[in-house]
C-alpha positions, -999 to 999 in steps of 0.1 A, spaced: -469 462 -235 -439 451 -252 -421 483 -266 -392 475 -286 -360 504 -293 -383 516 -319 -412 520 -303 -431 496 -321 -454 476 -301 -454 442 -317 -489 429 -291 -509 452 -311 -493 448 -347 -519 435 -374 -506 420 -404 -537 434 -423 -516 465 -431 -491 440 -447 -498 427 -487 -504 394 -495 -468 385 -503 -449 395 -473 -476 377 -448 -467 351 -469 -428 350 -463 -435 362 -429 -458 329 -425 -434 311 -442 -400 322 -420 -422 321 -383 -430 286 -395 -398 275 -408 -382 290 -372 -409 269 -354 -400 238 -374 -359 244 -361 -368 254 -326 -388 221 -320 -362 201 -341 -338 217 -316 -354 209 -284 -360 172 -293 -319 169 -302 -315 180 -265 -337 155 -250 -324 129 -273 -287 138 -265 -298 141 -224 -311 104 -228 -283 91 -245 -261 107 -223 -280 88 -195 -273 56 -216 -236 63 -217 -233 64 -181 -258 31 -177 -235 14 -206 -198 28 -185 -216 10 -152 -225 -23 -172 -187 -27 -182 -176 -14 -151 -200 -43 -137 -191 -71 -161 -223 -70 -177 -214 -73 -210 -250 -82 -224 -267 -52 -208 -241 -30 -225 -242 -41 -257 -285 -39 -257 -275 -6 -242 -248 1 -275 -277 -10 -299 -304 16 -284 -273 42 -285 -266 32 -323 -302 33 -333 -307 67 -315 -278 84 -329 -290 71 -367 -325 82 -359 -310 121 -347 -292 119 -383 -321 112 -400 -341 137 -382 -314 164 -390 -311 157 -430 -349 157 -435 -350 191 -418 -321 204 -441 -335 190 -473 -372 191 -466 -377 222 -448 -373 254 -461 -340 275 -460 -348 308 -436 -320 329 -452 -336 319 -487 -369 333 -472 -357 364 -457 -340 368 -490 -376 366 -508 -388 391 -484 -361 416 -482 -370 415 -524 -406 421 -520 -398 446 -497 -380 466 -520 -401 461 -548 -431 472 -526 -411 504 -521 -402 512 -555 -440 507 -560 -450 526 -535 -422 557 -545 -430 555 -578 -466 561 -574 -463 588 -549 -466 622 -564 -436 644 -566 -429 681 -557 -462 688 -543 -485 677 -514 -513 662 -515 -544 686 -515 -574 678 -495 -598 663 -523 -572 635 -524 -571 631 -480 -614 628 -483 -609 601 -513 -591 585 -493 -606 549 -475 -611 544 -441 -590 512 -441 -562 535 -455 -566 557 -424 -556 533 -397 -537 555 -369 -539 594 -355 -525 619 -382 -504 642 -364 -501 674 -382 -480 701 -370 -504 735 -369 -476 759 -354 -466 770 -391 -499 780 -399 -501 805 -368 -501 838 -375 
């Protein structure tokens, strides 16, 4: 089980008690992260193989082989461009994660103003409105506290 500090355990969490709109976003942000984690891990090998280079290229010279070095300098020169590429595509292509989380955040809030505003006020709900309820609406254990109604 994976408990977090709120005790939410995210194994067993099911988006189907989300709305439309934040799956969405939520989609949209786990995608977008996926996108920047696997554009991250390819830099590194990149940057480990050119590294690699850079010490083959150092030997070359080092060796006189000025030929080698400068097939060596072209593969370099064409990697590097490649990374660039690689990294402007993702920042103009892909989308922005803070824009997203801002998208959310604003659903969010309009969910809640939806939900407050449709809640009634000053008086608890009576129990023709708990048996109208659906049983999609009724998801986890109710935990009511009986010791008030102890005499």
């Amino acid at each position: 089980m994976n408990n977090d500090a709120y005790g939410v355990d995210f194994d067993s969490f099911s988006n189907s008690d989300l709305t439309k709109e934040v799956s969405h976003y939520l989609s949209q942000l786990s995608t977008a992260t996926s996108n920047k984690m696997s554009l991250i891990k390819m830099q590194v090998i990149k940057v480990d193989e050119n590294d690699n280079n850079y010490k083959r290229m150092r030997s070359c010279f080092n060796h006189g082989d000025i030929e080698e070095a400068d097939r060596i300098l072209a593969m370099l020169e064409e990697s590097n461009h490649q990374a660039l590429l690689d990294l402007q595509n993702e920042i103009s292509d892909g989308p922005n994660a803070s824009q997203i989380i801002g998208y959310l955040a604003e659903q969010l809030k309009k969910e809640k103003m939806e939900t407050s505003s449709n809640a009634p006020r000053g008086r608890s709900p009576g129990l023709g409105n708990l048996r109208n309820r659906s049983a999609s609406a009724n998801r986890g254990p109710v935990n009511i506290d009986i010791s008030k109604y102890d005499a």
